[in-house]
N, C-alpha and C positions, 0 to 999 in steps of 0.2 A: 504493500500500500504506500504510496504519496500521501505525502502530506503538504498541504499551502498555508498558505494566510486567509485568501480569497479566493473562490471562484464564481468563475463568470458565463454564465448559459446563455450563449449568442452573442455574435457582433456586429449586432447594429446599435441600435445604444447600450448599448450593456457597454461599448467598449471606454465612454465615458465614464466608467468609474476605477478604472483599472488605475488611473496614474497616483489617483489616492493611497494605496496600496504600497505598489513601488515608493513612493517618497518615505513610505515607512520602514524601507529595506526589507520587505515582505517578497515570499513567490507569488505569482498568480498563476491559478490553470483556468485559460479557457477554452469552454467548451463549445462546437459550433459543427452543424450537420451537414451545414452548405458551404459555397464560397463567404466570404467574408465580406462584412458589411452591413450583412440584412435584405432584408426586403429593400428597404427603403432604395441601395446603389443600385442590387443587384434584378428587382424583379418588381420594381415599386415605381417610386414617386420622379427617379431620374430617369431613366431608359423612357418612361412615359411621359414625360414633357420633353423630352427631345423629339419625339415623334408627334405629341399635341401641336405642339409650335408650327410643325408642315399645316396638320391640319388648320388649325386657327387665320394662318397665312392662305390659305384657299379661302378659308369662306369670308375674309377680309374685302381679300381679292375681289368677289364677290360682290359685296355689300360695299363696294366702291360704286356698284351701278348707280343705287341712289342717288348718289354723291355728284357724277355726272363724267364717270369713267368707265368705260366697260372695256375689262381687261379678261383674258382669255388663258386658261390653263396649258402652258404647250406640254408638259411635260413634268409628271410627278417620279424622277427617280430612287425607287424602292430601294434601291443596290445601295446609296450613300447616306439615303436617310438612314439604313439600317448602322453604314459604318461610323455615321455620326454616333449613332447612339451606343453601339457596344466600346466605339473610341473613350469614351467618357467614364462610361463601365469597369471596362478592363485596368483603365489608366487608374480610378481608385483605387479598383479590386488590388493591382501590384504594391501601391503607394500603399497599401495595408497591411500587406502579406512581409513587404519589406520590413517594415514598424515595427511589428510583431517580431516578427526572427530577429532585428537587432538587439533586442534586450532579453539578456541570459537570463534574467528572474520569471522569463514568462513562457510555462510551456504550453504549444496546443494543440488540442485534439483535436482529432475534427473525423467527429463520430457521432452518434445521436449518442445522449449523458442521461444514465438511468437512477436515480436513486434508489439505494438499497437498504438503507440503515440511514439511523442519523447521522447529518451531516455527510453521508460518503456516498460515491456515487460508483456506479461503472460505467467504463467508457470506453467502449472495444473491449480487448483482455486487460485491461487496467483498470486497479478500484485507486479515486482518490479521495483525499479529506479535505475539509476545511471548517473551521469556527465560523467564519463570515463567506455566506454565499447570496449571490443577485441571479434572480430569476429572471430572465429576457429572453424568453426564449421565443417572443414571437407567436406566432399559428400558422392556421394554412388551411387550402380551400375547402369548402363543405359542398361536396358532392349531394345532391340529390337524390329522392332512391325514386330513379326514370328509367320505367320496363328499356331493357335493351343500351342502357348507358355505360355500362360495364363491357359493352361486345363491340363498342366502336370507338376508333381515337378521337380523343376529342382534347383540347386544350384548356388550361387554366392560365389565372394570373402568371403562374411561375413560367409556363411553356410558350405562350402567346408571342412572345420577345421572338422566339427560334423558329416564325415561322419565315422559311427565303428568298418567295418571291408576290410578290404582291395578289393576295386573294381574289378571283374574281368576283365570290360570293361566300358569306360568312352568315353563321346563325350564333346570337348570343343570347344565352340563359341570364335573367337578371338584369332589374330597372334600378339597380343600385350605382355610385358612383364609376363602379370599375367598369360596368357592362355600358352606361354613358359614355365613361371616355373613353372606348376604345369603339364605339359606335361610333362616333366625330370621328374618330382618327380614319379607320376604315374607311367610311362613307365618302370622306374629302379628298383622299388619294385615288377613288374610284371604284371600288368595290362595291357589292349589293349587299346591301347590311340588313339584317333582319333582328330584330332586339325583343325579345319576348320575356314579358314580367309576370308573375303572378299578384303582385299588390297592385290596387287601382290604379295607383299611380307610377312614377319615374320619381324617384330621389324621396322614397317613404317619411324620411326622417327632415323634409326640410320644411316651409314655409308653403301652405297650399299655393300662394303665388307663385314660387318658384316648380315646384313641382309642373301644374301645367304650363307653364311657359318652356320649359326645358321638352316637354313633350309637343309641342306645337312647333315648337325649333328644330327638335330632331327630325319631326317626321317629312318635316319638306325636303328627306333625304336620305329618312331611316323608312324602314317598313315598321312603325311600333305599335306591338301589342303590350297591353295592359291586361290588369284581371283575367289573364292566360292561362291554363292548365297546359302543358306539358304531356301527353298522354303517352309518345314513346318515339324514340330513336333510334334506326337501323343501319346499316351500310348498304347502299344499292346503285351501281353501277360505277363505284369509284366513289361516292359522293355520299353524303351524311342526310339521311332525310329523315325530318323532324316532321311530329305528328301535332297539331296542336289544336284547341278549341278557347277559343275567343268567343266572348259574351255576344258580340255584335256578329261576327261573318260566319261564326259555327266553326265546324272542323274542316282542317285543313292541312297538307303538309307539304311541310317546307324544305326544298332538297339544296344544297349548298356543299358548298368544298371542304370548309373548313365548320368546324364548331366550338366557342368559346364558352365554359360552366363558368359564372360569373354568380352565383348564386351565396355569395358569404365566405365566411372562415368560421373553422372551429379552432377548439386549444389544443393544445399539443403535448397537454397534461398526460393525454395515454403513452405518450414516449417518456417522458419526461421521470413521469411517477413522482410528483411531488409528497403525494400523502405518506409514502412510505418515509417520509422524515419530520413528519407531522405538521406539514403543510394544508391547509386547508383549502377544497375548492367548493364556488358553488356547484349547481346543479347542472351546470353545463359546462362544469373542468376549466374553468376562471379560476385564477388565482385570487386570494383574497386577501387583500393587506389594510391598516389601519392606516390614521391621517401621516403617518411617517414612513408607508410607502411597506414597513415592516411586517409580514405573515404573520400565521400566530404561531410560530416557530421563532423564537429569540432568533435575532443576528440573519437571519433571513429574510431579503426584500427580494421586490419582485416589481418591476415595471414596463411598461410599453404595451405590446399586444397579447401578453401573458395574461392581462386584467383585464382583459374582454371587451374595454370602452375607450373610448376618446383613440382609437390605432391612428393615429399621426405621430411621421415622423419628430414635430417639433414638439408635440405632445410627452412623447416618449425623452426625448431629451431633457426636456424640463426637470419629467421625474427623475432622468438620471440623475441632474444639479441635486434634486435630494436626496437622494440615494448617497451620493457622492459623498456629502454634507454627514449625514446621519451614522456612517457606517461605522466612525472613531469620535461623534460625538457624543461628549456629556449630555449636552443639552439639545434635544431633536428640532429641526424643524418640521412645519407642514406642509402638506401638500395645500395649493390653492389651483383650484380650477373654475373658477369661476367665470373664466372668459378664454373659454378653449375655444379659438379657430379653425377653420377648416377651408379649402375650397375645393370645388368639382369644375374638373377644366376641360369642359363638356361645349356644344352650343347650344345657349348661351353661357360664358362663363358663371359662376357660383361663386360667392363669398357670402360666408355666415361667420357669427360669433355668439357667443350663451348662448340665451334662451329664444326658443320661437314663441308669436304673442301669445298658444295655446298655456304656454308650459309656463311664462310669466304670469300669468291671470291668478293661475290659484293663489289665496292666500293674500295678494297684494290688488294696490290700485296701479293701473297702470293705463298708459298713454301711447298712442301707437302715432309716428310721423311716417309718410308715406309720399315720394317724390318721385318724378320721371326723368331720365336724364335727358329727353327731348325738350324739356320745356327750361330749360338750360342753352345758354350760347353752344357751348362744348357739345354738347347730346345733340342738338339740331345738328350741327356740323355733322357726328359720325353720322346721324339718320337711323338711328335704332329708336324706334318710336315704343317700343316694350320694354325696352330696358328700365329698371327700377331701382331705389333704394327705400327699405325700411327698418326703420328703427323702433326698440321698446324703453321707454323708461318708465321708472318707477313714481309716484304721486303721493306725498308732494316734495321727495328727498331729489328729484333730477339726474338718480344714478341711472345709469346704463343697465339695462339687461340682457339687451341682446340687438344683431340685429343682422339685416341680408341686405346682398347688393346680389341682383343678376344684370350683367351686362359687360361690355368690352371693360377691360382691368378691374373687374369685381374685386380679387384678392388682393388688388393694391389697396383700394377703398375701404376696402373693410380693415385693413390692416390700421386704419387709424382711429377706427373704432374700438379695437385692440386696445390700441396704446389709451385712449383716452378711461378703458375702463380700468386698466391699470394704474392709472393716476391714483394720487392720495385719497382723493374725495368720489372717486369714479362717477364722476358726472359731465354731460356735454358744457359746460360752461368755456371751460379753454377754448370750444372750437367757435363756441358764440362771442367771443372776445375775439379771436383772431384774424386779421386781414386774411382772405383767401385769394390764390391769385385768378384774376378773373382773364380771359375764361376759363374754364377748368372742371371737368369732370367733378371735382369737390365740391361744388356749388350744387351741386344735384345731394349733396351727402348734408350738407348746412338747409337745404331747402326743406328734406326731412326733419328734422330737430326742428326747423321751424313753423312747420305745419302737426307739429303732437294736437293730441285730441284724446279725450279719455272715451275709453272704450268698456270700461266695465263698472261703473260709475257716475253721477250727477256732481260736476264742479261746483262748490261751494258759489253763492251768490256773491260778487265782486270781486272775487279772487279767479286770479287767472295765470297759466303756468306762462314763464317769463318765453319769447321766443329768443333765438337768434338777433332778431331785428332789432330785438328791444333793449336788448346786451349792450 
């Protein structure tokens, strides 16, 4: 048996916590089943905005017609977009692999890591130890149970990357973020994309605005179904033919080249075996940790997509910051999530932050502002007459709850929503004080904050929430 200081299950942020360790003159082992990085370099968030960007830049291209340019596709080369994006990939993946092997304190496996006992793990034919151990280990896709899914190839997140030359037709499982962006992506280099959901909607979890809008976007280019059953999947002349029944046109199937399960993630708690060191998971093999990130196993934390919620790469960092913090501290910190960002870089793009106005309502008063970026200088220009911002605050405190931008640079916008709820006082007032430069996309985000209105509530007679304007 080995013995460590630390170990560490996966390197995507989990490797964030490793330099803490070392500076203590400690070993670290870590553990890791794939290339290195994570999801996030290797099968995530990078490789797929290198190839979002082609697409974004088509349907741009596009939507210049408005504008009073009509520009023409000559040529989407598959061969470079793909070298672009493994260029990027590989060049981490090495810049990591290097890291790692230069420093003698740190060995690594790289094997799936079983818990056997406390604290000790095996990993290949090696058992090792350690007092302090960080759970990152990630997840991975959740398959289906669709008669006939099992007897034909079909692609996930992790495979999708490797396919080589440009699909003519593709069928995607899931109205969720991942089966979004890679409908855009598909669709805009040429392909016939077929995107089949079983929830009403496209993007379950966002702002019903958003949701249909992103389905009205898609479809002038996707074939999308909603509230879809899936009935079964075969192989039939080379080609993947998907059976399905949709509420409105009945059954039907669908035959294409390619097929992408885009359908969630589960935990990876069945490899992993946390419980056998008396790690606790819920009911669906989530890790479960208290406000300091820590299981209910002393000296064992756990974050990122191990914990089942917020799976963002930035997210997962943060918690590494606490992890980092807490693993040789006296004194713990807490996690705060309160204004966890996200975006979907779909068409149209997505930025959220907190709460949606559903999920603010309970318990509090609150005020929903509600702007178009067309009725802005900036928004007239691009000519996206749907694009939106909304915002949630609370009444009569002027904090931030939450709020969405769909439209061209969604994730930049929101990102200052971000920061403003991170402020001391988490309230729009900064942005109601500050000169904005005109024109500008931001004026569309100030015109929201300026237009709140209470929505679950009768305003007190002569009082009235301060705007923008009045700032």
């Amino acid at each position: 048996m080995k013995e460590y200081g630390l170990i560490v299950i996966g390197t995507g942020a989990g490797m964030n916590v490793v330099d803490v360790a070392l500076q203590r003159g400690l070993r670290v082992a870590i553990v890791e089943e794939g290339p290195l990085g994570g999801t996030c370099l290797n099968r995530g968030c990078i490789p797929s905005k290198v190839l979002i960007h082609v697409a974004d830049s088509v349907r741009e291209a596009e939507a210049a017609q408005k504008a009073g340019v009509s520009l023409r596709l000559e040529k989407a080369d598959y061969a470079l977009i793909k070298k672009r994006m493994w260029d990027i990939v590989l060049t981490g993946r090495r810049e990591l692999e290097a890291g790692v092997k230069s420093v003698r304190e740190i060995d690594l496996y790289t094997s799936i890591g079983s818990f056997v006992s406390d604290y000790t793990m095996q990993v290949g034919d090696q058992t090792i130890k350690a007092p302090r151990i960080v759970i990152a280990s990630g997840a991975r896709a959740q398959i289906p149970p669709v008669p006939g899914l099992d007897k034909v190839k079909y692609h996930t997140y992790r495979t999708v990357f490797d396919i080589e030359e440009r699909p003519d037709s593709i069928v995607i499982l899931g109205g969720g973020y991942i089966g979004c962006e890679f409908a855009h992506f598909f669709s805009a280099v040429g392909t016939k994309v077929t995107l089949v959901g079983r929830n009403p909607v496209l993007l379950p979890h966002e702002e019903p605005e958003t949701s249909a809008m992103v389905k009205k976007r898609l479809s002038d280019h996707v074939e999308v179904h909603t509230a879809t059953d899936t009935l079964s999947v075969e192989s039939r002349n080379g080609m993947v033919a998907v059976t399905i029944r949709d509420p409105q046109s009945g059954e039907k199937t669908v035959e294409a080249q390619h097929l992408l399960v885009a359908t969630g993630v589960r935990s990876n708690s069945d490899w992993v075996k946390p419980e056998k060191t008396g790690v606790k998971m819920d009911d669906k093999g989530w890790v479960q940790t208290n406000q300091f990130l820590e299981t209910t196993k002393p000296n064992i934390y756990a974050l990122g997509d191990a914990l089942g919620r917020n799976m963002y790469r930035h997210t997962a960092n943060y918690q590494a910051s606490v992890v980092r913090y807490n693993l040789f501290a006296e004194k713990k910190i807490t996690v705060d999530l309160h204004a966890v960002p996200h975006a979907v870089f779909t068409d149209p793009q997505v930025g959220q932050v907190g709460m949606t106005e559903e999920d603010a309502k309970a318990g509090r008063k609150v005020m929903v502002g509600f702007a178009r970026y067309f009725d802005t200088a900036m928004g007239y220009a691009y000519g996206d007459e749907e694009a939106f911002v909304k915002v949630i605050v609370e009444h009569p405190s002027r904090r931030i709850l939450g709020a969405t931008v769909v439209g061209p640079q969604a994730s930049i916008l929101v990102q200052q929503v971000v920061n403003l709820m991170n402020s001391e006082a988490q309230t729009y007032m900064p942005l109601a004080r500050a000169q904005i430069i005109h024109p500008t996309l931001t004026e569309a985000l100030a015109s929201a904050f300026g237009a709140l209105r209470p929505v679950n509530f009768e305003p007190e007679p002569h009082r009235h929430e301060h705007t923008h304007k009045e700032a």
